[in-house]
N, C-alpha and C positions, 0 to 999 in steps of 0.2 A: 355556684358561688363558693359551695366550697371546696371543691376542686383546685380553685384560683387562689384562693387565701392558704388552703393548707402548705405550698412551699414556702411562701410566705414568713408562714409562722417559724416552720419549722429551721427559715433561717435566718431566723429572729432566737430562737431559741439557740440555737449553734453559737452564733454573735455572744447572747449573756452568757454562754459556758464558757465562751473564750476570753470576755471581758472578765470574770471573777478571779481568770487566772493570774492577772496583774494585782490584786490585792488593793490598796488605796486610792492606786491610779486608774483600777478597774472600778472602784465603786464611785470614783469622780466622772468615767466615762458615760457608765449606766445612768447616773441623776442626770448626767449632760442632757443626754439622747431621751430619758423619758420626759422629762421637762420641757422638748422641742416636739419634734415631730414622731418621733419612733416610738411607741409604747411597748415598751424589751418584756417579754414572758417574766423572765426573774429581775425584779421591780428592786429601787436602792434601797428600800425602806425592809426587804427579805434579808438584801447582801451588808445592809449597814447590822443586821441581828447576825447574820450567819459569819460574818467577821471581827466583832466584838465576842460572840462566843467562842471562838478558836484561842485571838490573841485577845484578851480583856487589856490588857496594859497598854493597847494601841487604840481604846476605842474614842479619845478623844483628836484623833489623829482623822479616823473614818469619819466622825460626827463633821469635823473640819472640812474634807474631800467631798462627799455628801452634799452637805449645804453648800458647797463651793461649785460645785459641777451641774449642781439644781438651781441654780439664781443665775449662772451663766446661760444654763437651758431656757430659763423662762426671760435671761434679758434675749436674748436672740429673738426667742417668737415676740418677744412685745413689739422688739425694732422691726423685725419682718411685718407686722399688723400694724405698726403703725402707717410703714411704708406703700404697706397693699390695699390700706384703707376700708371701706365697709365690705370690699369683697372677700375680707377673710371672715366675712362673719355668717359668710352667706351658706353655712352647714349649718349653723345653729337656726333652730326656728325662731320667730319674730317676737314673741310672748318672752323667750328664754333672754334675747337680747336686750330689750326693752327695761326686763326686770333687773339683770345685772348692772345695768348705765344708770337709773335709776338709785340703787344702793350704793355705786362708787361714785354718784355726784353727791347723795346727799350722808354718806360713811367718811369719804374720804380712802384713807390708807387701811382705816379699821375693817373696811370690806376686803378687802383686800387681803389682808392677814386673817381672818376669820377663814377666810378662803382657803390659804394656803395651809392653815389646822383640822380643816375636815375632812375626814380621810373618805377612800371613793366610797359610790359611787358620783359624790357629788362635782359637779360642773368645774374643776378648778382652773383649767386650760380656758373656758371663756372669759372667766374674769380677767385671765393674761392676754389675751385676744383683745378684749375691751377696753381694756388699760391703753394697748398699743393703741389701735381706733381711734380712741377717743382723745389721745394726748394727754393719759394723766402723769403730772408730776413724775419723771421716773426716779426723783433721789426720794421721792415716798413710797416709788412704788420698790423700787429695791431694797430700802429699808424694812417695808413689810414682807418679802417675801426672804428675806434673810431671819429676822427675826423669825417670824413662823419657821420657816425650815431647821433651823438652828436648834429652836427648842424638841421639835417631833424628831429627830436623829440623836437628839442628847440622850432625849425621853426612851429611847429605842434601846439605846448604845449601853445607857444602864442598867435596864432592865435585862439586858442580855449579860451583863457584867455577873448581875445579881442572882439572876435565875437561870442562866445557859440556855440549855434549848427548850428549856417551860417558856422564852420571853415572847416566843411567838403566838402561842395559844395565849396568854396572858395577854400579848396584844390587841390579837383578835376579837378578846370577850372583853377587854376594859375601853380601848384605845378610843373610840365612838365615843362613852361617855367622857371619860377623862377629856379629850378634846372639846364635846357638848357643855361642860363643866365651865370651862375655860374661855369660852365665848360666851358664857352666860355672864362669867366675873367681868368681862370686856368690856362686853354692851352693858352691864349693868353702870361699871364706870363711866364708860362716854355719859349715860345716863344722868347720870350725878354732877359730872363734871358742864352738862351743859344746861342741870337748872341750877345748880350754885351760881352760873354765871347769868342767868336768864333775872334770879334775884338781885344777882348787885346790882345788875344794868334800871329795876325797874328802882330798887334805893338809890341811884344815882338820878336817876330821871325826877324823882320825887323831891 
């Protein structure tokens, strides 16, 4: 097995050293191709840190590329799953699938973007799989996967502005919580937002 994957990788790896060398339109390629099918060695979320700490005065430029190249990647696969129906789901186990249609029938878009904020190992490609499958909303679903993206390359772009090449270790030990953080403030909202509304409905009924 691995025999057969190590060319693989290795020209996986070749591909991101040669994508980096285009710059903006390298790290729109990268988001493209990992957000589809290809999971590239050097990930956009390495090349959006390692290109904002070169040029900082370009890094809202990269943040742009990034989120653009990544929402392209993942409308693809949703249209491709939506097209290919439950046989794109048929790698994922049955427990895994069940759970995620579950949270995006009863989250909405908020699944969805929570998704797209935690960084791996978590499942974020099934949710994009699921979306497609199951036919959700795509102007929610693309609005959540912009929004999430948007913010983690901002969140990225700066910290690499501000700390250079500290932003990666910085990422690596914060980025988890900070994300965990941020989905707590989320749900916490949906939370609020749907027993404020759960009270007027029963003062209106009264």
């Amino acid at each position: 097995m691995k025999s057969f994957l190590a060319p693989i990788t290795k020209a996986l790896t070749r591909l991101s050293e040669y994508l980096i060398t285009f710059g903006a339109f390298g790290l729109f390629a990268v988001a493209l191709l990992d957000s589809t099918f290809v999971p590239l060695p050097s990930s956009a979320d390495a090349l959006m840190v390692l290109l904002s700490t070169t040029y900082p005065s370009w890094m809202l430029l990269y943040a742009f590329m990034a989120t653009s190249g990544s929402a392209l990647g993942c409308l693809i696969l949703y249209l491709v799953s939506r097209r290919a129906g439950s046989r794109a789901l048929n790698r994922f186990s049955e427990a895994k699938q069940r759970r995620v249609k579950t949270l995006i029938e009863r989250y909405d878009m908020i699944a969805v973007l929570v998704a797209t904020l935690l960084p791996p190992p978590f499942p974020f490609k099934l949710f994009v799989v699921t979306a497609g499958v199951f036919r959700f909303s795509l102007v929610r679903f693309m609005l959540a996967i912009i929004a999430g993206r948007a913010f983690r390359f901002l969140l990225e772009g700066y910290l690499a502005v501000r700390y250079g090449t500290a932003a990666k270790e910085i990422l690596a030990k914060y980025y988890p919580w900070i994300a965990l953080g941020l989905v707590a403030g989320i749900l916490l909202f949906v939370f609020v937002k749907r027993w404020t509304k759960r009270g007027t409905e029963t003062v209106e009924q009264t």
